[in-house]
C-alpha positions, 0 to 999 in steps of 0.5 A, a space after each residue: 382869617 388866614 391867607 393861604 398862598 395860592 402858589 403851589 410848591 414842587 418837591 423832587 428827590 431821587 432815590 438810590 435803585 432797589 438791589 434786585 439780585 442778593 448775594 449769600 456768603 456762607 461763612 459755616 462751609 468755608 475752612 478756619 483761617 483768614 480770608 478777603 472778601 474783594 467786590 469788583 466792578 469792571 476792574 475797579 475795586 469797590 469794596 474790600 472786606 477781611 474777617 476770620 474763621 475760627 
């Protein structure tokens, strides 16, 4: 027979918050050429992003 330990364990974990606004980026309006996408939080540059149009 097996002893199985009377001790129960406790696991935590935090997970990141679920997004519940989507910004959409139609990329068929905009005209050919090179663009930068810049994303931008109180001042502080999060994200920057280059693509073209052709």
């Amino acid at each position: 027979m097996k002893k199985y330990n009377s001790k129960s364990k406790q696991y935590l974990g935090n997970l990141k918050r679920l997004s519940s606004y989507k910004i959409y980026l139609n990329i068929k309006h905009l005209n050919k050429g090179s663009y930068e996408l810049n994303i931008i939080n109180k001042n502080k540059l999060i994200k920057r992003t280059r693509f073209d149009k052709e």
